[in-house]
C-alpha positions in Angstrom: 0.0 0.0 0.0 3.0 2.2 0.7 4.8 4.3 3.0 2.4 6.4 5.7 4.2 10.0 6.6 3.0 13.5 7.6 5.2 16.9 7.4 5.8 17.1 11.1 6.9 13.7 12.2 5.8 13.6 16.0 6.8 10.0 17.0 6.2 10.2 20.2 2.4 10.7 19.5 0.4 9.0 22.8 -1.8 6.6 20.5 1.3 5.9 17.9 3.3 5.1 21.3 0.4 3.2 22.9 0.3 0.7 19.8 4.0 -0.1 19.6 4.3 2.0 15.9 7.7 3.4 15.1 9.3 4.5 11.7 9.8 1.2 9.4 7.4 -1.1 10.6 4.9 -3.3 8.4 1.2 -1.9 9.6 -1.8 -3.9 8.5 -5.0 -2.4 9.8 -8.2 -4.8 9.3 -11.9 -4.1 9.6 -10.7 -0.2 9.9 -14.6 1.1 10.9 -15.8 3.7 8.3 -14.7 7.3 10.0 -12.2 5.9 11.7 -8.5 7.6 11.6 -4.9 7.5 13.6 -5.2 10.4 16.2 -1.6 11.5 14.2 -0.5 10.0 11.2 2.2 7.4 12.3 5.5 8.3 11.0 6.5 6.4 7.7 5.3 3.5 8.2 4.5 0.4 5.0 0.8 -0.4 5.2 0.2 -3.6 4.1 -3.1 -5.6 3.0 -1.2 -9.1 2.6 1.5 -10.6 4.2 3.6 -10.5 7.2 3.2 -7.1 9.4 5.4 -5.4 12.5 1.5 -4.4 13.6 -1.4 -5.7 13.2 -4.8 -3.4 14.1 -8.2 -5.4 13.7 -11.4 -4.1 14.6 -13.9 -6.3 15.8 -17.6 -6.0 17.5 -18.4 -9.6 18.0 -16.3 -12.3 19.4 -17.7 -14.6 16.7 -15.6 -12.1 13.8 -12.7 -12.3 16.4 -13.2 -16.1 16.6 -13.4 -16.4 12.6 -10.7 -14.6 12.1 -7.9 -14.4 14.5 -6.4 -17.6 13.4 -5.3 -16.1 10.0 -4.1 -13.0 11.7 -1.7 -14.6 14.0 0.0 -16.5 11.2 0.8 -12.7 9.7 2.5 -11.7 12.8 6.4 -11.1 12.8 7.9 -12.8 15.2 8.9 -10.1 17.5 5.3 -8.4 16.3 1.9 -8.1 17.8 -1.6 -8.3 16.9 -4.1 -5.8 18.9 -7.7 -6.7 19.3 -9.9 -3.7 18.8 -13.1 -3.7 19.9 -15.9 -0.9 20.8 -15.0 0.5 24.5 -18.0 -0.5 27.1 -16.8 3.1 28.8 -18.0 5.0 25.7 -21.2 3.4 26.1 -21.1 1.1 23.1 -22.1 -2.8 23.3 -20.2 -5.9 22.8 -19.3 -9.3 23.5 -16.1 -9.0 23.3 -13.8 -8.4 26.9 -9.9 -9.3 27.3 -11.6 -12.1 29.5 -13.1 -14.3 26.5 -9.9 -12.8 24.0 -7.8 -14.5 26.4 -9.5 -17.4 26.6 -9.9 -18.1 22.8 -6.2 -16.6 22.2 -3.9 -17.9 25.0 -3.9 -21.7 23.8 -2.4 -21.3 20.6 0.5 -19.7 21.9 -0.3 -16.1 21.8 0.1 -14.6 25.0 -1.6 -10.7 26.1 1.4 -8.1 27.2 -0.7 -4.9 26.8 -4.1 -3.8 27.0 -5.0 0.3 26.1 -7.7 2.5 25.2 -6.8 3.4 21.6 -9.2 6.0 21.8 -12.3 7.0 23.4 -14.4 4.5 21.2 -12.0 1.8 21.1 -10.2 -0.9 23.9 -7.1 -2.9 22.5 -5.4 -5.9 23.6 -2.2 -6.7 22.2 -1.2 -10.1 21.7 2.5 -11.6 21.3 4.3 -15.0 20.3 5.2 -16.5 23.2 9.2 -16.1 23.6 10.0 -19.5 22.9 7.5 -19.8 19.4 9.4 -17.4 18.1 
């Protein structure tokens, strides 16, 4: 998809800091919800639809989606990548199945393991979810 950049390079942007982006890294974003943008661009970063990826964002707002297709996803992680779990933020007032709970439950046993958890905005909760040290 190419290279993502903006004039005035702030890496240390809170949200681009929160998800672990930094200049060079293979970005895939899946199931980006219509409207929805990075707070700040992230600094010159490849976006990429197919392949392996740094960072993986997917969006989900039902555990059966995140049950369909987190398999697939966690064969595109780098090994020293992760894959966040987006999914509409209970605090904002939205609904959905989906909790760190019942992510970890489904994730943990194919050797995934949770290291982060954030708000990646004020609509959106993230967990972010790692190859174990020794699968990698």
């Amino acid at each position: 998809m190419g290279l993502v950049s903006m004039a005035d390079p702030t890496p240390s942007a809170p949200q681009a800091r929160k998800l672990g982006l930094k200049p060079g890294l293979r970005l895939a974003v899946i199931n980006q919800p219509a409207g929805w943008s990075f707070a700040e661009a992230p600094v010159d970063l490849e976006l990429v639809n197919e392949g392996p990826a740094d960072v993986i964002l997917a969006f989900f707002t039902t555990m059966a989606e995140v049950a369909d297709r987190y398999p697939v996803l966690g064969e595109r992680i780098r090994p020293a990548g992760g894959l966040w779990i987006a999914w509409p933020r209970r605090a904002a007032g939205h609904r959905s199945d989906i909790d760190g709970d019942v992510l970890r439950e489904l994730i943990l046993p194919t050797g995934l393991v949770d290291n982060k958890n954030a708000a990646i905005d004020e609509d959106w909760s993230g967990l972010r979810f790692v190859w174990r040290l020794n699968q990698r």
